[in-house]
Backbone as CSV, one residue per row, in Angstrom:
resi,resn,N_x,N_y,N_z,CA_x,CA_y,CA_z,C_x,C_y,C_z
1,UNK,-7.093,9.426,-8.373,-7.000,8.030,-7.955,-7.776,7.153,-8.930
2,UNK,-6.911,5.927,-8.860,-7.791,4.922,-9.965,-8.927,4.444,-9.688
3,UNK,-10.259,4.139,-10.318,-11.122,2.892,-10.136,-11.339,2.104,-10.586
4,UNK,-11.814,1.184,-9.891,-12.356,-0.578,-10.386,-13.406,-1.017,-9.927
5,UNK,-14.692,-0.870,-10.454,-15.526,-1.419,-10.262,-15.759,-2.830,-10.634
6,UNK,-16.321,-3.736,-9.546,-16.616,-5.102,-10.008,-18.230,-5.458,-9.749
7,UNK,-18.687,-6.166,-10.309,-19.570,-6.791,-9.929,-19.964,-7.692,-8.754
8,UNK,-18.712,-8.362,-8.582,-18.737,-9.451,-7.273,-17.739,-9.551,-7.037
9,UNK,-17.410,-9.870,-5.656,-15.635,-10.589,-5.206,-16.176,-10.886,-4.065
10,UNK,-15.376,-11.613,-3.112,-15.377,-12.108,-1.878,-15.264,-11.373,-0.863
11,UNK,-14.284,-10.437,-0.976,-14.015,-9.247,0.462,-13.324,-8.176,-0.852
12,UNK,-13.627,-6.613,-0.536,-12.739,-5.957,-1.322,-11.218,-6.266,-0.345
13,UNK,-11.248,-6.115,0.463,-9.858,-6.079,1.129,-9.129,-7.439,0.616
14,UNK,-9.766,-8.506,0.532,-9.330,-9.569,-0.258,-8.515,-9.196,-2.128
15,UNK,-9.287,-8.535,-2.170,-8.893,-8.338,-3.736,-7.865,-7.304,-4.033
16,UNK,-8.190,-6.668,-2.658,-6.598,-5.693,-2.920,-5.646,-6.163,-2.984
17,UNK,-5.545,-7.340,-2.080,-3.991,-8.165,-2.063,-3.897,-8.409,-2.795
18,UNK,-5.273,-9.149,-3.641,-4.559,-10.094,-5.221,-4.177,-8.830,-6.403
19,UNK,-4.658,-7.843,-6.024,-4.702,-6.545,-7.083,-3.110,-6.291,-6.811
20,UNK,-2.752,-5.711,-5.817,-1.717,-5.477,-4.843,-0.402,-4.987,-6.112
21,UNK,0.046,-6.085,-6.629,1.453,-6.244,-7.339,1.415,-5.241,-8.528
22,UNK,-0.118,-5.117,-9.075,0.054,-4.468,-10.654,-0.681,-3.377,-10.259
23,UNK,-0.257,-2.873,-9.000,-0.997,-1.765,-8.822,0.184,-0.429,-8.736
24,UNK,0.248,0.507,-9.660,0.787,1.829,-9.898,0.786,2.743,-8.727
25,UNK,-0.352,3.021,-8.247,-0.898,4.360,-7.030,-2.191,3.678,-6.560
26,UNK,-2.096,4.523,-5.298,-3.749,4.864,-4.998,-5.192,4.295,-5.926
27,UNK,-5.375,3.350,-5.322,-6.476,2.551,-6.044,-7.958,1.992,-5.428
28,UNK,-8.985,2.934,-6.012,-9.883,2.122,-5.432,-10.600,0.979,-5.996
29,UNK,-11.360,0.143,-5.159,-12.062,-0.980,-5.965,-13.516,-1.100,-5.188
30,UNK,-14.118,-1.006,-5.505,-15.586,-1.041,-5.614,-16.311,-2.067,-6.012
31,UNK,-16.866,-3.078,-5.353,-17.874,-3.717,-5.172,-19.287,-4.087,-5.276
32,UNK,-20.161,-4.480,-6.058,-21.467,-4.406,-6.220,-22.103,-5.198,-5.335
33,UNK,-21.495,-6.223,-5.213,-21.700,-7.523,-4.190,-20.404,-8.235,-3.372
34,UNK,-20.476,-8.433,-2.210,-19.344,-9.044,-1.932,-20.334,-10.680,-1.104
35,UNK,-19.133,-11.589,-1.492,-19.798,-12.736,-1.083,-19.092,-13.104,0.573
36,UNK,-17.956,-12.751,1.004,-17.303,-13.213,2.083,-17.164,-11.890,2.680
37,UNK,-17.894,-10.725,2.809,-17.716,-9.670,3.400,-16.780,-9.837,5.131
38,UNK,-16.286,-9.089,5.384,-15.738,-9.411,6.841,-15.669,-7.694,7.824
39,UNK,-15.193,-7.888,8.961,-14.812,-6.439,9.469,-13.890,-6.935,10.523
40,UNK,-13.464,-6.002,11.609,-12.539,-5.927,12.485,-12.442,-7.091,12.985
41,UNK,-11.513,-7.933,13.237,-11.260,-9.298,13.929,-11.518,-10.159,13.094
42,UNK,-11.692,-10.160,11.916,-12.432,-11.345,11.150,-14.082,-11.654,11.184
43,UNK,-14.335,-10.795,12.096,-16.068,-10.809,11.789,-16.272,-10.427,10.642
44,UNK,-18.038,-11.377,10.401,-18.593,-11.114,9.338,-19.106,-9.710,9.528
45,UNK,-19.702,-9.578,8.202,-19.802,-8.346,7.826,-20.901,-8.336,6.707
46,UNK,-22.579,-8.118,7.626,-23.184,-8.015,6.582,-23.842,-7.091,5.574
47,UNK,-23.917,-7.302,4.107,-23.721,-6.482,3.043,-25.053,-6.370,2.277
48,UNK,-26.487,-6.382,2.985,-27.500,-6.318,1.926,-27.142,-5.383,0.638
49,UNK,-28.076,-5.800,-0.295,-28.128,-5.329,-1.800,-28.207,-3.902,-1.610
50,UNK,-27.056,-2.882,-2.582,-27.234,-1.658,-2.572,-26.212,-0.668,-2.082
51,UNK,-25.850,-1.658,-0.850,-24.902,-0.989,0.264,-23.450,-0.915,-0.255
52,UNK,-22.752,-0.079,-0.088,-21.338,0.574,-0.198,-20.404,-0.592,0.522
53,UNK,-19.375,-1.201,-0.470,-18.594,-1.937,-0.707,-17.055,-1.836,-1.415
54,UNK,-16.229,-0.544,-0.460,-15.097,-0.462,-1.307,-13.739,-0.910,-0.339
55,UNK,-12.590,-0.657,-0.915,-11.513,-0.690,-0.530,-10.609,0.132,-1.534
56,UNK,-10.031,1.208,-0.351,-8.824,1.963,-1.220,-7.597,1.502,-0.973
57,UNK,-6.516,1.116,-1.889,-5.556,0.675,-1.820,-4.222,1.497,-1.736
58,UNK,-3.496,1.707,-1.050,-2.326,3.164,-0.850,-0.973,1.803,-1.402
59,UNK,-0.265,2.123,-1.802,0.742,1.476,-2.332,1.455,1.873,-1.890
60,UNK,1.745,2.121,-0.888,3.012,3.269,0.236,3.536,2.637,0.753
61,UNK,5.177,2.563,1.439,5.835,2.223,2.618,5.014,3.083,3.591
62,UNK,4.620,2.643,4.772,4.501,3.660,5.939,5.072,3.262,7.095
63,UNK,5.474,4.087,8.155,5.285,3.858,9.557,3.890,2.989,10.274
64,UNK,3.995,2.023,10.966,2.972,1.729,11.207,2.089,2.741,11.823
65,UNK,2.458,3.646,12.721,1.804,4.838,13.292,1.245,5.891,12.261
66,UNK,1.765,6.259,11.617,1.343,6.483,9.988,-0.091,5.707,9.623
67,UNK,0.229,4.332,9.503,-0.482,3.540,8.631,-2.198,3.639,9.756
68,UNK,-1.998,3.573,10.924,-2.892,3.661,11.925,-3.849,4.916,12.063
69,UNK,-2.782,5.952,11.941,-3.679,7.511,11.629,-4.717,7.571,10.338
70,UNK,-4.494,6.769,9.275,-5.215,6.864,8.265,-6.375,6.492,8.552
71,UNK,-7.208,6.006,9.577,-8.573,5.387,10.095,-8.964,6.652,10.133
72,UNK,-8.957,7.494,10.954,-8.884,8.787,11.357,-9.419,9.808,9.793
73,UNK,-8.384,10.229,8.863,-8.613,10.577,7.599,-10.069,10.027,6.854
74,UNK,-9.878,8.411,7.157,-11.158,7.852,6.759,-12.553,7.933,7.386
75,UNK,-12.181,8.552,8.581,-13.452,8.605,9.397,-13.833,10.096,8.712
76,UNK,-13.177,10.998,8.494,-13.543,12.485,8.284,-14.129,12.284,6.744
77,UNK,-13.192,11.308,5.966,-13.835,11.319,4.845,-15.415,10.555,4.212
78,UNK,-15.660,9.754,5.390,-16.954,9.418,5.725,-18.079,10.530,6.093
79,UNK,-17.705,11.467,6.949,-18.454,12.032,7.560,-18.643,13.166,6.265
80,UNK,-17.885,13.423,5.490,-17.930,14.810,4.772,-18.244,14.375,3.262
81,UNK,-18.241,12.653,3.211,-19.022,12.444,2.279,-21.106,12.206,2.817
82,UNK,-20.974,11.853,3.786,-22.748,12.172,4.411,-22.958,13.458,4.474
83,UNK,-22.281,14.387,4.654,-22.709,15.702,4.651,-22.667,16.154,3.503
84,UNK,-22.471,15.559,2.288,-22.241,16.442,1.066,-23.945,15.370,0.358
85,UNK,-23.866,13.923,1.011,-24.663,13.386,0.473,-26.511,14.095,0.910
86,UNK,-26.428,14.300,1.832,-27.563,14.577,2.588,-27.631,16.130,2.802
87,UNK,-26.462,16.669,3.036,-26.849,17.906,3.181,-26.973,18.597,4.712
88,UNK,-26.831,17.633,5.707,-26.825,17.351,6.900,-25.810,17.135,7.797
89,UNK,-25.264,18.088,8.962,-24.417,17.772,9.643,-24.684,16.845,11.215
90,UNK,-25.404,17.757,11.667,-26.478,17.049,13.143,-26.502,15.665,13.349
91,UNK,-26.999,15.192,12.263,-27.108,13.380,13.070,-25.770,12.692,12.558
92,UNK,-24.740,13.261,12.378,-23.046,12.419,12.159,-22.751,12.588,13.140
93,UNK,-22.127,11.330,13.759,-21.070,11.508,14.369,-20.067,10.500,14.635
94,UNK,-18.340,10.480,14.853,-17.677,9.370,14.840,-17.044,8.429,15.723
95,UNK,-16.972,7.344,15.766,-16.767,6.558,16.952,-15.409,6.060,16.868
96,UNK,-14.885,5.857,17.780,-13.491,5.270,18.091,-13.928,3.737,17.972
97,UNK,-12.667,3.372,17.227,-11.620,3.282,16.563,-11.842,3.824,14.874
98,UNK,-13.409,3.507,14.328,-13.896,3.100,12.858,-14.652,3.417,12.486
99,UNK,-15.728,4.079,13.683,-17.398,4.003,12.574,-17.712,4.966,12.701
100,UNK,-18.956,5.067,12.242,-19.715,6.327,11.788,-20.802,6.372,12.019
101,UNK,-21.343,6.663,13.026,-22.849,6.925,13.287,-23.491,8.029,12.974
102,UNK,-24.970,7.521,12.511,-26.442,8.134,12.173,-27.370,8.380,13.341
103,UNK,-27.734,9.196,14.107,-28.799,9.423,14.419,-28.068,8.116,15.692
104,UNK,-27.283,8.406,16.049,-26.784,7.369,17.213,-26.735,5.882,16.876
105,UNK,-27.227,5.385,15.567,-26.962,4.196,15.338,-25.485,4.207,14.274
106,UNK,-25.102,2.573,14.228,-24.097,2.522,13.171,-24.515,2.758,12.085
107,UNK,-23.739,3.564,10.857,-24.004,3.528,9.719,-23.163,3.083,8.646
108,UNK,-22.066,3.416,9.271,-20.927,2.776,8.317,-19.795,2.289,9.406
109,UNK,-18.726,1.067,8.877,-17.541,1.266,9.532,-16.145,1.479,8.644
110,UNK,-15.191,1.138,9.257,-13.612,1.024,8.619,-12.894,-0.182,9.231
111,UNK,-12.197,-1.153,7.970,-11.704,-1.445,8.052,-9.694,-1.416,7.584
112,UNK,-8.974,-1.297,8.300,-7.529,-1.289,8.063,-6.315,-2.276,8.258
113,UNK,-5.999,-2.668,6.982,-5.286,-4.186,6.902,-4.031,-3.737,6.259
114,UNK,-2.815,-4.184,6.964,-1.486,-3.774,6.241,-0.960,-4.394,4.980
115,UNK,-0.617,-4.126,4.430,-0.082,-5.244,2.872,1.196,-5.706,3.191
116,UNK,1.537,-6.657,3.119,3.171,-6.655,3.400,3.619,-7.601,1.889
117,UNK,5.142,-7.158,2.008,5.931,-7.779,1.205,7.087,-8.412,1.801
118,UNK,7.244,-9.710,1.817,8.370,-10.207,3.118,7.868,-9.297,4.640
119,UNK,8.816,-8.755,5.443,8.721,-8.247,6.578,8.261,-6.909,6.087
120,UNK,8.078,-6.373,5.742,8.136,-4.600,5.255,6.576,-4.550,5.019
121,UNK,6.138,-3.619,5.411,4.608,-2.866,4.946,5.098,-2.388,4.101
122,UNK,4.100,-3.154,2.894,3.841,-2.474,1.596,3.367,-1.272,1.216
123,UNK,2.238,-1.535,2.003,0.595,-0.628,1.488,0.200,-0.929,2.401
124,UNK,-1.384,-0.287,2.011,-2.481,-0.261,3.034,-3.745,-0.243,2.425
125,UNK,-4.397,-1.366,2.555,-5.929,-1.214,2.866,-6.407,-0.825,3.650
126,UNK,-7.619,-0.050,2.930,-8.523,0.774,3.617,-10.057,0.448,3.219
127,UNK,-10.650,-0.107,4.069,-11.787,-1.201,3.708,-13.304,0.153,4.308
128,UNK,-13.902,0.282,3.315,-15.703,0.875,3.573,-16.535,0.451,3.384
129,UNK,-17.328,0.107,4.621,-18.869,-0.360,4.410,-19.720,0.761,5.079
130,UNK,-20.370,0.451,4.298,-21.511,1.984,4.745,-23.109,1.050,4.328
131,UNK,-23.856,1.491,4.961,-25.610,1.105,4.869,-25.710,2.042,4.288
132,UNK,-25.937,1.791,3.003,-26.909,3.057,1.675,-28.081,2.935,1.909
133,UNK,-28.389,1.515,1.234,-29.798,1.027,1.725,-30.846,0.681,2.113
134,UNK,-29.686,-0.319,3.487,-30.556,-1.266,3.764,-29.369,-1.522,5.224
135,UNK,-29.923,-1.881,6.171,-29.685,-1.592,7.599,-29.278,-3.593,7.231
136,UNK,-28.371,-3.947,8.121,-28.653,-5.325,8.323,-29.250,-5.872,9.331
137,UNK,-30.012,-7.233,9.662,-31.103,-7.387,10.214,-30.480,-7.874,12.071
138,UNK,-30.909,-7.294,12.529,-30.712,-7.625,14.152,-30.095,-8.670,14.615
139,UNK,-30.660,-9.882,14.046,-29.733,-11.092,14.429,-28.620,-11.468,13.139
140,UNK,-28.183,-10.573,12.621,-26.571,-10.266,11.716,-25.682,-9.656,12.788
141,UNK,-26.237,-9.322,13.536,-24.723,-8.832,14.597,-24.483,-8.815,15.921
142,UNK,-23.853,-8.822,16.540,-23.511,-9.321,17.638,-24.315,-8.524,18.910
143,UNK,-24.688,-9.234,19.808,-26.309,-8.427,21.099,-25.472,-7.201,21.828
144,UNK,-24.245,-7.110,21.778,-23.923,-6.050,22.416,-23.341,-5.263,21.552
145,UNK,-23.402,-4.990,20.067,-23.438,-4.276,19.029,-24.502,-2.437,19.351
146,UNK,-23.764,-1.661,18.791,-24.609,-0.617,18.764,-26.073,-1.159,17.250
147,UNK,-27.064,-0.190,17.126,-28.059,-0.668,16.102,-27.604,-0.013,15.235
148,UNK,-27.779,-1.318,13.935,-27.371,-0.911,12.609,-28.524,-0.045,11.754
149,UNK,-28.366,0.962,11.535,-28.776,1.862,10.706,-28.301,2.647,9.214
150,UNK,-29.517,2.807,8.276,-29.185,2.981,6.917,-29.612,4.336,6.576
151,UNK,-28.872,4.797,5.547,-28.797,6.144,5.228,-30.145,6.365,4.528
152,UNK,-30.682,5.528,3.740,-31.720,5.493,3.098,-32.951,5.910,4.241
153,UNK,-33.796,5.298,5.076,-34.078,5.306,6.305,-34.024,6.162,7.144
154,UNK,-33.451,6.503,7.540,-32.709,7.704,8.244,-32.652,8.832,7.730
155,UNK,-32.722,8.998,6.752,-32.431,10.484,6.177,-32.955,10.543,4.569
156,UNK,-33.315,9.913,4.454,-34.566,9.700,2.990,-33.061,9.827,1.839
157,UNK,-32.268,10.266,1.668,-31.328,9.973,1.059,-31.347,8.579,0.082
158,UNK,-31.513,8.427,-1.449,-31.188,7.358,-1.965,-29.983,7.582,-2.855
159,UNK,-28.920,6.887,-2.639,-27.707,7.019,-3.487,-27.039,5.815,-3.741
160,UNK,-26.523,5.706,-4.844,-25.958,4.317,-5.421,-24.646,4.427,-4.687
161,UNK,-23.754,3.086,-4.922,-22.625,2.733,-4.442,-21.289,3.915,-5.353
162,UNK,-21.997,3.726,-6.794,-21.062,4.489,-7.217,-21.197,6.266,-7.476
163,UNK,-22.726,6.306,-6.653,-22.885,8.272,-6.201,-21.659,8.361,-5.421
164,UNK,-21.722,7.226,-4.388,-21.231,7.992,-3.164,-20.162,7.623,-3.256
165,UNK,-19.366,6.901,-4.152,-17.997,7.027,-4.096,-17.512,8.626,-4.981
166,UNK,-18.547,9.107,-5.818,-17.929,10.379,-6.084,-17.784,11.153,-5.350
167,UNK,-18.541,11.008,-4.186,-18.724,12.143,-2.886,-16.972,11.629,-2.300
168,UNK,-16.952,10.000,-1.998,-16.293,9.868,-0.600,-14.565,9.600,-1.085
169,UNK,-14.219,9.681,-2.560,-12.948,9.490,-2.921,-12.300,11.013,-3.329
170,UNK,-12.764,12.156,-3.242,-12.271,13.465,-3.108,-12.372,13.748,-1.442
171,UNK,-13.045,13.519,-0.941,-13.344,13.705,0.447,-11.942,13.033,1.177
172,UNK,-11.679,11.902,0.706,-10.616,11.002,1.700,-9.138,11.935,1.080
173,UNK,-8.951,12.234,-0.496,-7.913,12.981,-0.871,-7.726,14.315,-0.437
174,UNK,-8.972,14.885,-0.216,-8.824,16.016,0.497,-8.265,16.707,1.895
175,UNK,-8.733,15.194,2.916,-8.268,15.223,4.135,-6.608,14.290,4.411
176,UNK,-6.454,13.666,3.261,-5.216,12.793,2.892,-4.432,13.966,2.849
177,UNK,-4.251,14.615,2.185,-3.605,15.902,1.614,-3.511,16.895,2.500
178,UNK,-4.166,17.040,3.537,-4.000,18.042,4.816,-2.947,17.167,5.687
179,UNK,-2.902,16.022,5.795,-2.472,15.281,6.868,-1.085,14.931,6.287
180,UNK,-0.909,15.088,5.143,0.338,14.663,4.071,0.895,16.006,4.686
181,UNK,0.481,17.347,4.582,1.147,18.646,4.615,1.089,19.291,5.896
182,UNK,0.518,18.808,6.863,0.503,19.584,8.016,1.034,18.620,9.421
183,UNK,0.633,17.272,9.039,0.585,16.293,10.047,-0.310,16.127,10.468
184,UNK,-0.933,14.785,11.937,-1.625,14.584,12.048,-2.490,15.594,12.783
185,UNK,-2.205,16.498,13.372,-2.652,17.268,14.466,-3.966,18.046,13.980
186,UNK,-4.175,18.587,13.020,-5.301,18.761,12.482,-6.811,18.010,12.288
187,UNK,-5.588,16.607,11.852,-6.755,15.596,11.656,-7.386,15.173,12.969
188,UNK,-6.557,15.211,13.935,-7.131,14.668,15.420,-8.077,15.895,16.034
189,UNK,-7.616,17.213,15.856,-8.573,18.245,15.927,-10.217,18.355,15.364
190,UNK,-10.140,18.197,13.965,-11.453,17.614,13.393,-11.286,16.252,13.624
191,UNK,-11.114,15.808,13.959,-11.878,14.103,14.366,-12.499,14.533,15.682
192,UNK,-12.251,15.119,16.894,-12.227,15.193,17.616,-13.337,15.958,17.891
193,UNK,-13.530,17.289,16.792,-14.618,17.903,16.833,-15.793,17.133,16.467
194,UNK,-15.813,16.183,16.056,-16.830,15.548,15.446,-17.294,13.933,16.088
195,UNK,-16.614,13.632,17.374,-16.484,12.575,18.276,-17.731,12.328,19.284
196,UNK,-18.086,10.796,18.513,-19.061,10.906,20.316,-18.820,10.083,21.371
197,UNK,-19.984,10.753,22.262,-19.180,10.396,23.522,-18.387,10.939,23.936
198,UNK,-17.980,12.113,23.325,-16.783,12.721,24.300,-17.273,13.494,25.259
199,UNK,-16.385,13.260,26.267,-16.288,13.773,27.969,-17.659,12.759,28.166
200,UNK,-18.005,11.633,28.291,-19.078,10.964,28.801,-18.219,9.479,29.039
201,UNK,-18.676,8.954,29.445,-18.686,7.405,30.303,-18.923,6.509,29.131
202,UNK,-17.809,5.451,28.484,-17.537,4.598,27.399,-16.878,3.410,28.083
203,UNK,-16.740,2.426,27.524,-16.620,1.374,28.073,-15.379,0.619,26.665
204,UNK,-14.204,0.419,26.989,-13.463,-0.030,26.054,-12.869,-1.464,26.467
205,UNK,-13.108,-2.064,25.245,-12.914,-4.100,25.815,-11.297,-4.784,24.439
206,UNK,-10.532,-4.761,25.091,-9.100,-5.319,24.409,-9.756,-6.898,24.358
207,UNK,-8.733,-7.935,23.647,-9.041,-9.260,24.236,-8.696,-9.524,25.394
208,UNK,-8.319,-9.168,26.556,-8.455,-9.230,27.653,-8.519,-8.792,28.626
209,UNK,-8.969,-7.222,28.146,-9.340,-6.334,29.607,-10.866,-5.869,29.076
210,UNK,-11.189,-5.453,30.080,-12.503,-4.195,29.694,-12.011,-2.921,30.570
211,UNK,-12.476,-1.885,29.988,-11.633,-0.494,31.386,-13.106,0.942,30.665
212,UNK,-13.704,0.999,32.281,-14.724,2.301,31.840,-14.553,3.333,32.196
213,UNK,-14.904,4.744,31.624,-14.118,5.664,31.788,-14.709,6.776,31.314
214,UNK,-14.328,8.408,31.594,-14.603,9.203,30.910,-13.941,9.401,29.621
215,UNK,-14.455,9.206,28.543,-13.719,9.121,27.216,-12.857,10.962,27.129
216,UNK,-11.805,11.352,27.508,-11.153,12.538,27.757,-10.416,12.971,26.661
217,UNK,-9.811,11.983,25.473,-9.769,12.927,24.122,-8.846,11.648,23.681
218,UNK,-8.818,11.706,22.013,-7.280,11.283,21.549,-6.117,11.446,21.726
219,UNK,-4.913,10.924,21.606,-3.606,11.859,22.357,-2.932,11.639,20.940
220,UNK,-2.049,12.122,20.671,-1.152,12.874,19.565,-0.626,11.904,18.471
221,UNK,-1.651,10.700,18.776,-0.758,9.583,17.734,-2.047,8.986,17.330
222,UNK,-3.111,9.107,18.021,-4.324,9.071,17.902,-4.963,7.489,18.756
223,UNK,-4.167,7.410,20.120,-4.745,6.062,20.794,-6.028,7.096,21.921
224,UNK,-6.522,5.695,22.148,-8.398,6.655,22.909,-7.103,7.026,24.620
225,UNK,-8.120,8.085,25.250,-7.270,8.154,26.608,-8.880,8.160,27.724
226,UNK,-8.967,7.521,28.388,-9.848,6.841,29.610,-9.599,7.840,30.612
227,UNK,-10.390,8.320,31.342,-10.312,8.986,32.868,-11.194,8.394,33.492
228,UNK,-10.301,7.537,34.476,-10.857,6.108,35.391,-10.729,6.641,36.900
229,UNK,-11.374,5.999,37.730,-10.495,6.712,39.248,-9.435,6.063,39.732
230,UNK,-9.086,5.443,38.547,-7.418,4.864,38.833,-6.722,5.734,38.325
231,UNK,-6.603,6.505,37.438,-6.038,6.707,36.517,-6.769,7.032,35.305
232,UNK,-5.206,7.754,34.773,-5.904,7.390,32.698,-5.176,6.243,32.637
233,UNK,-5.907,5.719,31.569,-6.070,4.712,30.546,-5.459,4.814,28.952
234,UNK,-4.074,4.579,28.684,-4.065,5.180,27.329,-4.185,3.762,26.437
235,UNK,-5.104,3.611,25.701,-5.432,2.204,24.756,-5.643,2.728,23.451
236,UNK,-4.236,1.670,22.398,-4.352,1.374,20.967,-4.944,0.930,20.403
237,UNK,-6.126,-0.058,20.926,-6.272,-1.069,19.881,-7.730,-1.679,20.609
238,UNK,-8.966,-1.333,20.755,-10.145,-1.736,21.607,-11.609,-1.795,20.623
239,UNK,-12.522,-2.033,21.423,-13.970,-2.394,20.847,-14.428,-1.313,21.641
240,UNK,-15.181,-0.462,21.644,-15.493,0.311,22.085,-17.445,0.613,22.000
241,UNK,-17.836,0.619,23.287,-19.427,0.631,23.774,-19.786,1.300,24.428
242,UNK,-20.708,2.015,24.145,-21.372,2.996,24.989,-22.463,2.259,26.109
C-alpha cells in the first residue's frame, strides 16, 4: 500500500476526497498535524502533538455491508498493532462500533466515510486516531464520554506516528486479506474474542432511542444484538456506554 505523509491538513478524511481521483490503490495518508480534526457525527476530534493521524483510502466499489464490516478489520488492526507495539495483550480491548480501549479507557477510535462518485460508492475512508502521546484534556470531550487515555502513559510505550504506522498498515492488510478470502465470519469471531463488555449490561443511544441491555454478541453482518426483557435489540448504527 501507498504512503503520504504530510505535515499538516485539516482532517485526513478530508484529504482523501481531494486525493480521491489520482488515486491508483489502497492509500494511506498520514498526518503530522491536523487542524480541523473531526470523528463520528461531525464531532471534534482532539489531536495533541505526537498523536496518530491517518486515513486509509480503499478505492473499491463495495456493498455498503461490505463497506461497514471494514470498522471491524480496523478494530483488529488496531489492536494487533498495540500488541506488537507494547508487547501486551491484557489491557486491549474493543468497543462497538470503533474504539479501542487501554486499561478501560479510550485510546484510539475509527472513523468510516463512504466516497461517492454521482450515486455509486466509490471508496472508502478509513479514518485513525490513536493517543501516542498525549491523552486529550477532560473538558475536550463530551461528560458522558468514556476517559481518554494515551499509550505513552499507560504503558510507557513511546512511538512516533510513523513507528506505528509500520506496525498498523501490515496489521490492517493482514486481517483485510483474511476477510477478502474467507469472509466476514472470522473477523466477527476475533472481534468478538477481543470485545468488551460482552455478556454485561451496555447502554446503546441512536438519535432517538436509548435501549439497555445485555450486550449478547455481533450477528453475521456485524450490527450489536441487546438482550432486554423485551426482547433483543438488533442495532446498526449507535453510541455506545458503559
Amino acid at each position: 500500500m501507498a504512503r503520504r505523509v504530510l505535515p499538516e491538513t485539516d482532517s485526513t478524511n478530508d484529504e482523501a476526497v481531494r486525493q480521491f481521483p489520482g488515486l491508483t490503490g489502497p492509500t494511506w495518508i498520514l498526518a503530522l498535524h491536523q487542524s480541523a480534526a473531526r470523528g463520528r457525527r461531525g464531532r471534534p476530534w482532539a489531536n495533541p502533538a505526537g498523536n496518530f493521524a491517518a486515513t486509509l483510502v480503499l478505492p473499491r466499489r463495495m456493498p455498503a455491508v461490505l463497506a461497514a464490516q471494514h470498522s471491524f478489520v480496523a478494530a483488529l488492526a488496531l489492536f494487533d498493532a498495540f500488541v506488537a507495539t507494547t508487547g501486551r495483550v491484557a489491557p486491549f480491548a474493543l468497543k462497538w462500533p470503533n474504539d479501542v480501549l487501554l486499561n478501560g479507557g479510550k485510546v484510539a477510535g475509527i472513523l468510516l466515510e463512504s466516497i461517492r462518485q454521482g450515486n455509486e460508492l466509490a471508496g472508502l475512508s478509513i479514518g485513525f486516531g490513536v493517543n501516542l502521546a498525549a491523552a486529550p484534556a477532560v473538558d475536550e470531550i463530551a461528560g458522558d464520554a468514556l476517559r481518554p487515555v494515551a499509550l505513552a502513559s499507560e504503558t510507557g510505550a513511546v512511538v512516533s506516528p510513523e513507528e506505528f504506522l509500520d506496525f498498523l498498515a501490515p496489521a490492517f492488510a493482514r486481517n483485510a486479506a483474511q476477510m477478502e478470502q474467507y469472509g466476514f465470519a472470522p473477523i466477527r469471531e476475533a472481534w468478538l474474542a477481543r470485545a468488551a463488555r460482552l455478556g454485561q449490561t451496555i447502554t446503546a443511544r441512536t438519535g432517538t432511542n436509548t435501549v439497555s441491555g445485555i450486550f449478547e454478541t455481533v450477528d453475521e453482518t456485524g450490527q450489536l444484538i441487546l438482550k432486554t426483557p423485551k426482547g433483543r435489540h438488533v442495532i446498526a448504527a449507535a453510541d455506545v456506554f458503559f
